[in-house]
N, C-alpha and C positions, 0 to 999 in steps of 0.2 A: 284701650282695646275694645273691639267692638264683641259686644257681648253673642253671637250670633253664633251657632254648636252646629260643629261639622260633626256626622256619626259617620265613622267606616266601619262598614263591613266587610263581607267574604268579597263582595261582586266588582271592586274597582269604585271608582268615585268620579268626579263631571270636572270640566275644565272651570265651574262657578267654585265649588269648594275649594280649586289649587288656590285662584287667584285670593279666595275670603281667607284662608290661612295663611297666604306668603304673603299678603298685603294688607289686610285689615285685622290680622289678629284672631281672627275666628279661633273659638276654642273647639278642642277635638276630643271626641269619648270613642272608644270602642262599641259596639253592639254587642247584644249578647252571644249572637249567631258567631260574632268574628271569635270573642274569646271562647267559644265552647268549638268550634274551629283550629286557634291555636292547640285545644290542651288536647286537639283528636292526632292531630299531627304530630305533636313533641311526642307521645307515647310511642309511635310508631319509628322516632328517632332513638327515644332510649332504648329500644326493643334490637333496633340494628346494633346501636351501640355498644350492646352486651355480650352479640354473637365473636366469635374470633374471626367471620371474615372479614377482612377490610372493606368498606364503604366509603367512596368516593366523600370528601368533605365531613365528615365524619369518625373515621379514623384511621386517615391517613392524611399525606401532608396536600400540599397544593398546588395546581398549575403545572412547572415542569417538574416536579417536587411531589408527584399523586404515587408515586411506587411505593414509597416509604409508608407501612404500616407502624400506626402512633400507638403505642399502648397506652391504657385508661390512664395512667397517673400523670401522661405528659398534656394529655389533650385540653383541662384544660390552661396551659400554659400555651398549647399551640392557637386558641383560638385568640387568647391575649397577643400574641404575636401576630398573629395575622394584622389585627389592628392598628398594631404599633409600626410595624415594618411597613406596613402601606399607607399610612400617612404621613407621605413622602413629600406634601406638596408643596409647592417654592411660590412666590409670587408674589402680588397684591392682595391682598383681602378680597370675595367674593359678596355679591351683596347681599345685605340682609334678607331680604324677599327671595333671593333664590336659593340661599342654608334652607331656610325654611320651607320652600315650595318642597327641597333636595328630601327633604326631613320626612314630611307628611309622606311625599309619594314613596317613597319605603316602609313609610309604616302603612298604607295602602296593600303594596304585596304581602307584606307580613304577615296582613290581618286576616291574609286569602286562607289562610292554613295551608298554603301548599311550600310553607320556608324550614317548619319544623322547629321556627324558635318558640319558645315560653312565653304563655298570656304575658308575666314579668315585666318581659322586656320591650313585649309591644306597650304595657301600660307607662312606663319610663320616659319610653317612645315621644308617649302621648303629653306626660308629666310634662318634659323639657318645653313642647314646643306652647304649652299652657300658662309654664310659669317664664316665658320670654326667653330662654335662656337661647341663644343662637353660637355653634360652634364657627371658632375661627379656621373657613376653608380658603383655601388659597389659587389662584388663577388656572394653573400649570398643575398638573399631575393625572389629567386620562385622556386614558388615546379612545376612550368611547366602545371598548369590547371587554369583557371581563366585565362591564361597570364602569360606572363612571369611579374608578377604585379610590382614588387618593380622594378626592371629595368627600364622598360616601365613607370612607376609615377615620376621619378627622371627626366626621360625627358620631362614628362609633366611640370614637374616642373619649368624648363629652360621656357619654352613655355610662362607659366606666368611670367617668370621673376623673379621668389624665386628661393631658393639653390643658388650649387655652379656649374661652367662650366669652362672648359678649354678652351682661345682663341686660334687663329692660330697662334699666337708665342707658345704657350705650356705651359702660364700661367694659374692658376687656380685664378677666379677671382668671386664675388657672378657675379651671373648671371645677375641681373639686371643693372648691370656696361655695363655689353660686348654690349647686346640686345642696350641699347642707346649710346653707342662706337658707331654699327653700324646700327646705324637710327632702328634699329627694335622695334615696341610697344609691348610688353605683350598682350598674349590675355587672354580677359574676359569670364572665359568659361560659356557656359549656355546649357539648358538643356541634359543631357546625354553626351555631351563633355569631359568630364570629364571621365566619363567610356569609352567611345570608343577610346580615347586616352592610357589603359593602359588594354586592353583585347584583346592580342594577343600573337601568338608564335613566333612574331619577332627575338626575340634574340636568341633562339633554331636554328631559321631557316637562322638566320647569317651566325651564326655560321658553321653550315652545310655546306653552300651552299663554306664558305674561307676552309672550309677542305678538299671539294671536288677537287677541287682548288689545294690544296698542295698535295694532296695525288694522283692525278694523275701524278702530275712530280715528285714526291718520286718515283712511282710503276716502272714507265720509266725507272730514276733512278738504282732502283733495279736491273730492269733487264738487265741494264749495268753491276752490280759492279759483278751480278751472272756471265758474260760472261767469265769481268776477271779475278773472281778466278777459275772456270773453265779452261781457257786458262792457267793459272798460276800452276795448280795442274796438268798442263797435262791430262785431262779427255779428255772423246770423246764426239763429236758433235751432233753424230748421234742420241742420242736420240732426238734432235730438229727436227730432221726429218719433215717436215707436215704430211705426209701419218701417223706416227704414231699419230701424235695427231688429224686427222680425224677421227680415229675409236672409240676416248672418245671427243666429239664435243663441249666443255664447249666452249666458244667461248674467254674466256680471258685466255684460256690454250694456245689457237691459236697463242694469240697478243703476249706474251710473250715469245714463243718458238722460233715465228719470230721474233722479235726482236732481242735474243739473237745470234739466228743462224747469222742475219744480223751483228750483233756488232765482231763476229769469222770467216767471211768470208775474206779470204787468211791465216786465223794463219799456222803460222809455226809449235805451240804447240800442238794441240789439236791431239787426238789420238796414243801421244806415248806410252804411259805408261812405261816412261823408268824408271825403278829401276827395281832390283832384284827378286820382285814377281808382276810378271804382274798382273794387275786387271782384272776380265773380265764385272764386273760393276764400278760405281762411287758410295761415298756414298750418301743417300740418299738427302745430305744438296745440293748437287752437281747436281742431275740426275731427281731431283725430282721438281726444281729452277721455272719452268713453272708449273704444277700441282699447286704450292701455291701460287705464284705471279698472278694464274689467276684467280682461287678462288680468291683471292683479289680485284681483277680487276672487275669480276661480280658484286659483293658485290657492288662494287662502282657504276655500270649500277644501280643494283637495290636502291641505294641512290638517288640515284640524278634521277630515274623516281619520288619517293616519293618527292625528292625538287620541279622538278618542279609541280606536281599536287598544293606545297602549295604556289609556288612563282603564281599559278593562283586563288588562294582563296582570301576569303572574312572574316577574323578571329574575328568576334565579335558579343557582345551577352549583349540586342539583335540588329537584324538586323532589317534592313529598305528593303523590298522587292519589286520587281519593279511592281507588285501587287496594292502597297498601304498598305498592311500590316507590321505592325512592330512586329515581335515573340522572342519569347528565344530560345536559342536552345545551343548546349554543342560542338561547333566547335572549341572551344577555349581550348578541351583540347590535352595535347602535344601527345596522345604516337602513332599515325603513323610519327612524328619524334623522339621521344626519341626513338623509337627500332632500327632506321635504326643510330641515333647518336654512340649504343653500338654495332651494329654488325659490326659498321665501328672500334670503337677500338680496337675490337676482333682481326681484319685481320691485321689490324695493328701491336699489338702485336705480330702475330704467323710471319709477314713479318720478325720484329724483330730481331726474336728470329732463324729464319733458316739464315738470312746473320751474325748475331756471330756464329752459328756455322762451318759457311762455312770460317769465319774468324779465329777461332780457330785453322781447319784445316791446315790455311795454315802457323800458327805459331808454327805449331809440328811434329819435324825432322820424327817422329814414322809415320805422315799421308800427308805429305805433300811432298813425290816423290823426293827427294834429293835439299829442300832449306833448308837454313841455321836454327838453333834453332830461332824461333820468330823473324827472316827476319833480325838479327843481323850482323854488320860488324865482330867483333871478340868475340864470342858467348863466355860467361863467364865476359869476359873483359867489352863487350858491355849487353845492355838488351833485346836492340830492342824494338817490338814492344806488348813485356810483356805487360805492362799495360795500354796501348790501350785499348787491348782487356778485362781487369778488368773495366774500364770503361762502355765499350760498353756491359760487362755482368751486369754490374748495371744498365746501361738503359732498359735493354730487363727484369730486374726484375720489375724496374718500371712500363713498357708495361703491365705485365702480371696482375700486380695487379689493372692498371687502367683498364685493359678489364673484371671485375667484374663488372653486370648491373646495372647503376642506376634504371633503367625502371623496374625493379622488385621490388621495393621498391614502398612504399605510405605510407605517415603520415596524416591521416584525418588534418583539417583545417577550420576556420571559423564555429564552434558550429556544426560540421559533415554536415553541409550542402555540404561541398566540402569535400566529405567524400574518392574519389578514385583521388589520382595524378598523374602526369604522371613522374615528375624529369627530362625531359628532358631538364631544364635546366644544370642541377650537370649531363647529358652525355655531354651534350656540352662541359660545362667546362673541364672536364677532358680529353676530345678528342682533345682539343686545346694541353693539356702538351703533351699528345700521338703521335702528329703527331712532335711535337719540337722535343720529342726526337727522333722517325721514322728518324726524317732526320740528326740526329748525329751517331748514328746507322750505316745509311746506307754509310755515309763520314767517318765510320772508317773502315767498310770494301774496301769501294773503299780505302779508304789510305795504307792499307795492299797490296790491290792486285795488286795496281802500283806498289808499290817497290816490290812486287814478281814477277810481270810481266818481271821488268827492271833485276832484279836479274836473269831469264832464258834467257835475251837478251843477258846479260853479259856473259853466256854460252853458246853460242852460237845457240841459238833458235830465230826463227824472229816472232814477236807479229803479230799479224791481223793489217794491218793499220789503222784500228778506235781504237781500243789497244791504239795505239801509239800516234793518234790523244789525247785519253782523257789523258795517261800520261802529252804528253806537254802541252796540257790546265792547270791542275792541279797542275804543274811544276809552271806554269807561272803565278797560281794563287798565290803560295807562300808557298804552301806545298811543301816541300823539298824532296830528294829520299834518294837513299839507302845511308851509311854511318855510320860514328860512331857517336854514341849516342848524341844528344842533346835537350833541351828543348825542349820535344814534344808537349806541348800544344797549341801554336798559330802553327803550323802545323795541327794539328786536328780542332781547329777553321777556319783554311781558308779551308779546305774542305769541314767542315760545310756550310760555306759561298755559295763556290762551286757549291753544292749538292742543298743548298736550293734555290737559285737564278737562277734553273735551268741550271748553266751552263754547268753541265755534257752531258745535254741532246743536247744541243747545240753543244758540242764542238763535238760531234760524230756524228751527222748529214749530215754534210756534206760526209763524205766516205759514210757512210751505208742509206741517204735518211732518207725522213721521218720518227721517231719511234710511234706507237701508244702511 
């Protein structure tokens, strides 16, 4: 585990601490502000708690079920049930990184004081996600309003000490094994505890915040693999131009144009158009590479303004106000993240869908400026890089149909009380496969465009030195070059590798400097 200490406080937390806890283990403390926080708010719960009017989550039941005043001896029994009954969920196992993105960013609002539970069980909270312990949640169980609920109740669940959890060896174990494995007690939840532990968009906002994450070093990425099929296809540079993409000012048209220009700066290739009928444009998969990559790029600005607004909120309902007042209110439902979840699969998709085509190009004799049929040693004899690209049109079909919105969908819920959803759990989900395949995608086109790169060296043309920089990275990762036919698939798996682990980005860095 990486030894590195996330502190949350009252104020929210940054999309650097999700990813340092759901992915590297970051240990997490409380501040002092947060528990002196918790224990201003819980007074103000026991204080309602005491009076005989009923209060919303507090003492009475829940959702379509709020008429019903709980009297003290039942409640807490009611806040145990709330946990037990909503951790309803069916499916596949959820992945590790995101229990625990789910994990942190609840105990994030917790810590606001505006939830009214007990310093306690925000320390528990903190306990579980320190000593590795990750509840077993499962695929299927929120519609994305109320909370992400079934998610979020499965990890309450760990908290008391019922279900099941995975320890930091990776075994799945009941939970109340692990909790006294490592000295931790179960907590007793009481008033509203229970609800504020499972009314949030946590798991939406996970999720978001590890995609934002990958899809910035995919876009990178891209607009590496666009440089070298460009270079590779012999196209011209000039439309990277800045002056031209000053006069349409999108500012992610900007990043990508420089960048690219930066990744073809000394090529030998660019601008010959040597075959038989000169071009006097590129096609559009080629000349157009910034225009969509930067649209993508914005997309991503406008995501991740929408994250952080929610990595600084307070998700639960109701809340405790620093007033003194405890209200209800409808912040817990998902869709200013479920919309930004599917515009993000969208650009994803269409990223896709123009590097196969720009991969196609360069596997056919008819558009690809004198390289071999499908980048083959002895075309006929050999296949090449034939069904690469059958793959990589399966993946960019997959893309297309995942960038279909969840967010336009709603199934009423709880006796129509929760009558409008948001689903931005099922964007999330889907934007996870979306981005897995993004990044297989984009490692088959870069694996095309080295060995067509290396194939116009071998004719005597000189790459760009960052060209040549990512071939031997690539090279050196284990992906193999030009040659006669062989078991292509751990070839495309280590590009994958590559690609995802940022080392493309890296490996170019150094000639071309910094890439946005």
């Amino acid at each position: 585990m990486d030894m590195h200490t996330v502190v949350v406080g009252t104020s929210g937390t940054t999309a650097e601490d999700v990813v340092a806890v759901a992915r590297h283990g970051a240990r997490v403390e409380l501040s002092a502000a947060a528990v002196e926080a918790l224990a201003a708010a819980r007074l103000i719960v026991d204080a309602l708690a005491a009076k005989p009017e009923p209060v919303y989550g507090v003492s009475t039941g829940f959702g379509a079920l709020a008429s019903r005043h709980i009297s003290p001896e039942l409640r807490a029994q009611l806040q145990r049930n709330i946990v037990r009954s909503h951790a309803a969920g069916m499916g596949p196992r959820v992945e590790r990184e995101v229990v625990r993105a789910l994990m942190f960013l609840r105990l994030k609002t917790v810590a606001s004081g505006h939830t009214g539970v007990r310093p306690e069980v925000a320390q528990t909270m903190a306990d579980l996600l320190n000593a590795g312990i990750t509840p077993v949640v499962h695929e299927y169980g929120s519609l994305g309003c109320s909370g992400d609920l079934a998610p979020l109740s499965h990890c309450a669940l760990t908290l008391m000490g019922e279900g099941d959890a995975e320890g930091p060896d990776g075994t799945v174990r009941p939970a109340g094994e692990l909790l006294a494995a490592h000295g931790i007690t179960p907590v007793e939840l009481r008033e509203k505890e229970g609800l504020a532990l499972l009314n949030g968009t946590d798991g939406m906002l996970g999720m978001l915040v590890m995609a934002l994450a990958d899809l910035k070093n995919l876009y990178t990425s891209a607009d590496i693999t666009a440089a070298l099929s460009l270079e590779a296809l012999l196209g011209t540079d000039k439309v990277l131009a800045p002056e031209l993409h000053a006069i349409r000012p999108h500012p992610g048209q900007g990043v990508s144009a420089d960048n690219m220009l930066r990744v073809l700066a000394g090529s030998g290739l660019t601008g010959h158009h040597q075959d038989d009928a000169p071009r006097v444009q590129d096609a559009y998969s080629v000349r157009c590479a910034p225009q969509v990559n930067g649209a993508g790029r914005d997309t991503l600005d406008y995501a991740a303004v929408v994250a952080g607004r929610e990595l600084a909120s307070s998700v639960d309902n109701p809340v405790v106000l620093s007033d003194g007042r405890v209200e209800s209110n409808g912040n817990f439902h998902g869709a200013p993240v479920a919309y930004v979840l599917d515009f993000l699969a969208i650009v994803a998709a269409d990223l896709g869908s123009i590097c196969e085509r720009r991969t196609d190009r360069l596997l056919d004799k008819n558009r690809s400026h004198g390289l071999p049929p499908f980048l083959a040693d002895d075309a006929g004899v050999d296949s090449g890089l034939m069904i690469a690209q059958y793959t990589q049109a399966a993946l960019v079909s997959e893309m297309k149909r995942l960038a279909v919105p969840a967010s336009a969908d709603s199934i009423p819920s709880s006796a129509m009380q929760e009558d409008h959803v948001s689903m931005g759990w099922s964007a999330a989900r889907k934007l996870r496969t979306a981005v897995d395949n993004l990044a297989r995608i984009v490692a088959v086109e870069l694996y095309a465009a080295t060995r067509a790169v290396e194939i116009r060296a071998a004719q005597g043309l000189t790459p760009a030195p960052a060209s040549q920089a990512a071939v031997a990275a690539l090279r050196a990762a284990g992906a193999e070059g030009p040659g006669p036919d062989r078991f292509l698939a751990p070839d495309l798996a280590a590009a994958d590798t590559f690609v995802r682990e940022g080392r493309l980005v890296a490996a170019v860095e150094p000639v071309t400097g910094p890439l946005a």
